[in-house]
C-alpha positions in Angstrom: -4.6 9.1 -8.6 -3.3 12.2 -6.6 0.1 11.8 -4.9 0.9 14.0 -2.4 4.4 13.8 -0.3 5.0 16.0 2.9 7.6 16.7 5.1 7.4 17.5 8.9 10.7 19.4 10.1 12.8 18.9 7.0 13.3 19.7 4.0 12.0 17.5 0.7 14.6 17.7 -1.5 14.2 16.9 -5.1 16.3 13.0 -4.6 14.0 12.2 -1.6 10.6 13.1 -3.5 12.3 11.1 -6.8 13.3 8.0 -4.4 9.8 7.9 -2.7 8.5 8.3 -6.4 10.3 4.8 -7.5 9.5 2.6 -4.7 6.0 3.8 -5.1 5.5 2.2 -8.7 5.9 -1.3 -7.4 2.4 -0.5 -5.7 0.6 1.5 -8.1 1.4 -1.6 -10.3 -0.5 -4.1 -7.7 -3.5 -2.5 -7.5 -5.7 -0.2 -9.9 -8.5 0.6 -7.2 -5.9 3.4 -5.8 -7.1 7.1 -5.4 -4.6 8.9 -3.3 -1.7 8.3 -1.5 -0.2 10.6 0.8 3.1 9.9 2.5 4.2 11.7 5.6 8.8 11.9 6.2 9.1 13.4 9.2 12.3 14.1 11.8 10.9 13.2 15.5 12.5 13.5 18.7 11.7 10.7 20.4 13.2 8.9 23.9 15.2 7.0 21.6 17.6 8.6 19.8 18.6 6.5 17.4 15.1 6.1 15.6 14.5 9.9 14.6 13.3 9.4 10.9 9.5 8.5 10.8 8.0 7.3 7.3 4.5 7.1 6.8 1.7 6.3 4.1 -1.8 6.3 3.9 -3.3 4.7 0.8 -6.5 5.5 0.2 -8.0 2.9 -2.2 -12.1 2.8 -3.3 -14.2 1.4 0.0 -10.7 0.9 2.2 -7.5 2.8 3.1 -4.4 0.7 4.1 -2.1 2.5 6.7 1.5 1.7 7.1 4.6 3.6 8.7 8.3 3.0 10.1 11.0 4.2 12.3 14.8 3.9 11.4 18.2 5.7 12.4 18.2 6.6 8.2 15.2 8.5 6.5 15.9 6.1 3.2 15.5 3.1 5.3 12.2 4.6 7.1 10.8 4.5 3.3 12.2 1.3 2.5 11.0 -0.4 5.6 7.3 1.8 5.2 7.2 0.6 1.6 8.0 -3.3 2.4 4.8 -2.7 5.1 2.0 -1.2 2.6 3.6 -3.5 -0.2 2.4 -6.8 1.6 -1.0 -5.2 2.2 -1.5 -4.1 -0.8 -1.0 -7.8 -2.3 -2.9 -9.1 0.9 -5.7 -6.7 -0.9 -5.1 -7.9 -4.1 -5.8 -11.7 -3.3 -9.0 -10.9 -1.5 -10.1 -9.8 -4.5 -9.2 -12.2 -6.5 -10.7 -14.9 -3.9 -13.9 -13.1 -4.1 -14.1 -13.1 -7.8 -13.1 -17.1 -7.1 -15.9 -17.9 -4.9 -18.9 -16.4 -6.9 -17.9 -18.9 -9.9 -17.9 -21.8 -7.3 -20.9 -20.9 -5.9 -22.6 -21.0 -9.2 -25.2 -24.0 -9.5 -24.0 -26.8 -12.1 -27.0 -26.9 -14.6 -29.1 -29.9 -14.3 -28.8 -32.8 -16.7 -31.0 -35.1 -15.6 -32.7 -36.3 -19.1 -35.4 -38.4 -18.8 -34.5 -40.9 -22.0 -37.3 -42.8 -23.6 
């Protein structure tokens, strides 16, 4: 699994890439299928001045990537708020999975036991 975090017009300082680092293990720990994940911290300029800090993540799992990202006033509550996002699809993920795998044992046909007794 590669992990690659960037920063657009600031600097990553070792704390930020260590905090992003932790609330990423939460993740990794839901799902094995995961083959990159690239997070984007960026410093906009938007019309609103009070949400400057953009998180965002891409994670890139086998046959599907999941997409998540957040504004906040705080850069460490743009990754909390991005991490809450791709958290609940990555479970939402999960469970399909785990439904699938369901199904095809309910789908399987009951053996017959008809037995014609003499």
């Amino acid at each position: 699994m590669n992990t690659l975090i960037t920063g657009h017009h600031l600097d990553l300082t070792p704390a930020i890439r260590q905090y992003v680092e932790e609330k990423l293990k939460p993740i990794t720990r839901h799902l094995d299928l995961i083959t990159e994940i690239e997070v984007i911290l960026a410093l906009e300029t938007p019309a609103d001045k009070d949400l400057r800090q953009r998180a965002e993540i891409n994670l890139r799992l086998k046959g599907e990537t999941l997409h998540a990202e957040h504004h906040a006033e705080d850069l460490y509550a743009a990754i909390d708020g991005v991490m809450e996002k791709i958290d609940r699809q990555a479970i939402k993920v999960k469970g399909k999975i785990k439904e699938h795998r369901r199904e095809s044992t309910k789908r399987m046909e009951e053996p017959a036991t008809d037995v014609e007794e003499d």
